[in-house]
C-alpha positions as CSV (number, residue, x, y, z in Angstrom):
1,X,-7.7,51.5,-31.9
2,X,-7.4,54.7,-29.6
3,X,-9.0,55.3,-26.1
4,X,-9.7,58.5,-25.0
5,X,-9.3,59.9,-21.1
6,X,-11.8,62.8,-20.6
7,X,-8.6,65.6,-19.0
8,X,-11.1,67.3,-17.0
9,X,-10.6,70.4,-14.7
10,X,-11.8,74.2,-14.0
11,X,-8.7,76.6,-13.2
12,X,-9.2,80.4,-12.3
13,X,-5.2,80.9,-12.2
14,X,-4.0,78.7,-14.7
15,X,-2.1,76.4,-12.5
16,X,-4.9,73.7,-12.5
17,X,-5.0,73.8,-16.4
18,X,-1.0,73.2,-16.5
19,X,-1.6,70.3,-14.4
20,X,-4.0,69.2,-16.6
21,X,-2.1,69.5,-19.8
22,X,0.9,67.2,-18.1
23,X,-1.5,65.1,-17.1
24,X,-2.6,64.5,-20.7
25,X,1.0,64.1,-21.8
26,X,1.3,61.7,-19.7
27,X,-2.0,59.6,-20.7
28,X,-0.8,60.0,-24.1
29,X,2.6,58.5,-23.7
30,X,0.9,55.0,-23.1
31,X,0.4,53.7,-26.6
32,X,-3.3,53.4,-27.7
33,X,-4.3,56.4,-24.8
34,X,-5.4,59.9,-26.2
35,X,-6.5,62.5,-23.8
36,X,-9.6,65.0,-24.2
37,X,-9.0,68.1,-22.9
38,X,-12.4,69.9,-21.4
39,X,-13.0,72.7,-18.9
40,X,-16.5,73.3,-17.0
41,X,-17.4,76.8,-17.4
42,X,-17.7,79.3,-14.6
43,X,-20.8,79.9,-12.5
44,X,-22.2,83.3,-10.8
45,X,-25.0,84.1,-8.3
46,X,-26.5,85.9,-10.8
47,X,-26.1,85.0,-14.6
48,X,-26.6,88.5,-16.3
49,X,-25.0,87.7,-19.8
50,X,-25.0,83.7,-21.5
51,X,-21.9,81.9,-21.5
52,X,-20.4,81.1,-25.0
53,X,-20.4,78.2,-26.0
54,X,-17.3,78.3,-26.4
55,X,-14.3,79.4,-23.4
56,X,-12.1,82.4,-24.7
57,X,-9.2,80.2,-24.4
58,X,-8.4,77.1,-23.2
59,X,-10.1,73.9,-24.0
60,X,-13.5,73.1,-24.9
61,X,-16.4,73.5,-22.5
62,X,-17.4,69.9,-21.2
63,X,-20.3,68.1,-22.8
64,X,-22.5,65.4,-21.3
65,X,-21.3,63.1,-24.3
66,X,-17.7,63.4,-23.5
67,X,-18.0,61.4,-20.1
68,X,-19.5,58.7,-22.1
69,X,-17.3,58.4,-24.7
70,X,-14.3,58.4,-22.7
71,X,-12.7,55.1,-20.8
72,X,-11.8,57.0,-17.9
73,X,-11.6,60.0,-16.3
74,X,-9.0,62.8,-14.9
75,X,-10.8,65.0,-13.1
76,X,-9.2,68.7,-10.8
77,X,-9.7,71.7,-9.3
78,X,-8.4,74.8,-7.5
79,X,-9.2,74.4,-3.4
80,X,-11.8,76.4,-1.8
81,X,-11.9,76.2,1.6
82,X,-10.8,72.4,1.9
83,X,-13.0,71.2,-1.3
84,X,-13.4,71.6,-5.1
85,X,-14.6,74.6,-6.4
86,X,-18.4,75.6,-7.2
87,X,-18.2,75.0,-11.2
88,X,-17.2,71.6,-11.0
89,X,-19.5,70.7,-8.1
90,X,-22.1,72.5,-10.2
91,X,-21.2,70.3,-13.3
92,X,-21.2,66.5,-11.1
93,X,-24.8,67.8,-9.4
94,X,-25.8,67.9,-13.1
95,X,-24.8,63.9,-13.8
96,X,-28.1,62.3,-12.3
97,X,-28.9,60.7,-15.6
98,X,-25.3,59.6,-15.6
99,X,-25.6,57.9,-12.6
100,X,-29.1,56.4,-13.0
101,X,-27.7,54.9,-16.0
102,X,-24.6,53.6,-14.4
103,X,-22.5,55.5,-17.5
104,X,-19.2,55.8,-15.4
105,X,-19.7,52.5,-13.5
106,X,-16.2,50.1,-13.4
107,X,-14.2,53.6,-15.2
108,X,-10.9,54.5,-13.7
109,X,-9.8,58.0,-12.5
110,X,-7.8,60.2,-11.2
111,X,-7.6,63.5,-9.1
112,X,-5.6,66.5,-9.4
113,X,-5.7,70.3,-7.2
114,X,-3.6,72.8,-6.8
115,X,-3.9,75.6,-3.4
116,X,-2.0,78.5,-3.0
117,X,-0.1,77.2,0.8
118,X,1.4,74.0,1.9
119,X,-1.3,72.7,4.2
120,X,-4.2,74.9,2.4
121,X,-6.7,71.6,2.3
122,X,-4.8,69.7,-0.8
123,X,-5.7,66.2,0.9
124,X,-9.5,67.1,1.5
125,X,-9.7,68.7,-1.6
126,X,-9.0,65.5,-3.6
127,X,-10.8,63.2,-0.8
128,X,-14.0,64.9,-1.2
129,X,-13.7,65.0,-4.8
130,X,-13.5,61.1,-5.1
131,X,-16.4,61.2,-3.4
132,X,-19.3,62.1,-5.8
133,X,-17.2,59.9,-8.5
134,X,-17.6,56.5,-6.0
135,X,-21.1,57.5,-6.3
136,X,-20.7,56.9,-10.1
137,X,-19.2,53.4,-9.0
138,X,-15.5,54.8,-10.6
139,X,-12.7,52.9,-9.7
140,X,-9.8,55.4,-8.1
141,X,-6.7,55.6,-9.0
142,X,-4.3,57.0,-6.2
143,X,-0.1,57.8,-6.8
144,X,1.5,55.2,-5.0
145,X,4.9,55.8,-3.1
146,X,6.9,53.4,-5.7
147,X,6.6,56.8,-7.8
148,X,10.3,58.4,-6.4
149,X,9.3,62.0,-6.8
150,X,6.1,61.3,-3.9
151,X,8.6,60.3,-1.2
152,X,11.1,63.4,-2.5
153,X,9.0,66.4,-3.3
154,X,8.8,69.5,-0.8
155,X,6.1,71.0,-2.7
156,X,3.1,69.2,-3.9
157,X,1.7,65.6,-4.7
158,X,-0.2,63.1,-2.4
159,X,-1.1,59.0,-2.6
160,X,-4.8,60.7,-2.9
161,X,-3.8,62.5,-6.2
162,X,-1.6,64.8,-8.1
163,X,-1.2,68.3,-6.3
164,X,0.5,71.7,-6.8
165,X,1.7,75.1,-4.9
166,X,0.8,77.8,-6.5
167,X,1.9,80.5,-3.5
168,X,-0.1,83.2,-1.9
169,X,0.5,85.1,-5.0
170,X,0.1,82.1,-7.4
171,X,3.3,82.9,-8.8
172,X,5.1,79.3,-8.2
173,X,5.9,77.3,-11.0
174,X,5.0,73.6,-11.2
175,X,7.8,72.5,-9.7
176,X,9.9,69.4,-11.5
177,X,8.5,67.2,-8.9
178,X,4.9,68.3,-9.6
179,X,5.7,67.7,-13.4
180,X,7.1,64.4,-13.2
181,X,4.6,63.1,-10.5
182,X,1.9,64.4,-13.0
183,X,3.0,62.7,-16.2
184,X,3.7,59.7,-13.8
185,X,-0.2,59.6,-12.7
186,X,-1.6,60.2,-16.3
187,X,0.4,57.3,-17.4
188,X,-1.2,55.3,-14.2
189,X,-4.6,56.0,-15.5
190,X,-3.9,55.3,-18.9
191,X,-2.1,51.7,-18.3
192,X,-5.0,51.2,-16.2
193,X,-7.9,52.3,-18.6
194,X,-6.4,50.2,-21.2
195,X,-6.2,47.2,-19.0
196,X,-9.5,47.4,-18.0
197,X,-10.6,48.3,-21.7
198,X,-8.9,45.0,-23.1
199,X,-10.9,43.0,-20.6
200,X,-13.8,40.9,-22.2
């Protein structure tokens, strides 16, 4: 029998989908894990034309139904100013239900971000992100330092979460670090979704 991990992200740039899509790789390199790609759609100040309901390209819009199908949860954004950006804070301020239920209660996850400097609020980005899921009563996963590529890397990847560069320009590729440190934290979540799945 397959689990499913709920890949879930919004990316302006691209650089958070790429994360995503290693991410997912690596969930589905654990035997048993399968990852479900979703995206939150965009939001405006002032909605003049109806989103599709389904994105150009990329992957699916998220659905209510996929956080409770799903054994755990990947969850990223691009930074703004220090936190996650406006459509996925829009989408968790839509999860009342969710929480009055406890649906996400004793589910793992992960975090993931990507900012275009160094020191452009990676760390606060995936620390205030956790912080509606502990509401949920999740259970998160962090990268530990036994993965090499954490103690090695010069560009991105924290204990908090997976990370990426992009550059002022967001023209920086995911660097081999970021890709290996990704995989590395899908396959975390997976192992421990499965774990916690087998558990009576």
């Amino acid at each position: 029998m397959n689990h499913e991990i709920l890949v879930l992200y919004y990316s302006r740039s691209g650089h958070t989908a790429q994360l995503a899509r290693l991410i997912a790789r690596g969930i589905e390199e654990v035997p048993g894990m399968r990852a479900r790609l979703r995206q939150v759609p965009p939001v405006a100040p002032v909605t003049e034309v109806a989103q599709p309901p389904e994105p150009e390209d990329g992957a699916p819009y998220v659905q209510k139904q996929d956080l409770l199908d799903c054994v755990g949860l990947a969850m990223g954004s691009p930074t703004r100013f220090g936190n996650m950006a406006a459509p996925l804070k829009h989408f968790l301020d839509t999860t009342g239900a969710e929480w009055a239920s406890g649906a996400l209660a004793g589910k793992p996850a992960i975090l993931f971000t990507s900012t275009s400097t160094m020191h452009g609020g990676q760390e606060t980005t995936l620390l205030t992100m956790a912080l509606p899921l502990l509401h949920h009563g999740m259970l998160i996963v962090g990268l530990p330092y036994t993965e090499p590529a954490l103690t090695s890397t010069q560009t991105g990847g924290t204990p908090y979460g997976l990370s990426h560069v992009a550059g002022a320009k967001g023209d920086n590729p995911i660097s081999d670090h970021e890709r290996e440190l990704a995989r590395a934290l899908g396959r975390r979540l997976a192992d421990v979704a499965r774990r916690l799945a087998a558990t009576p």
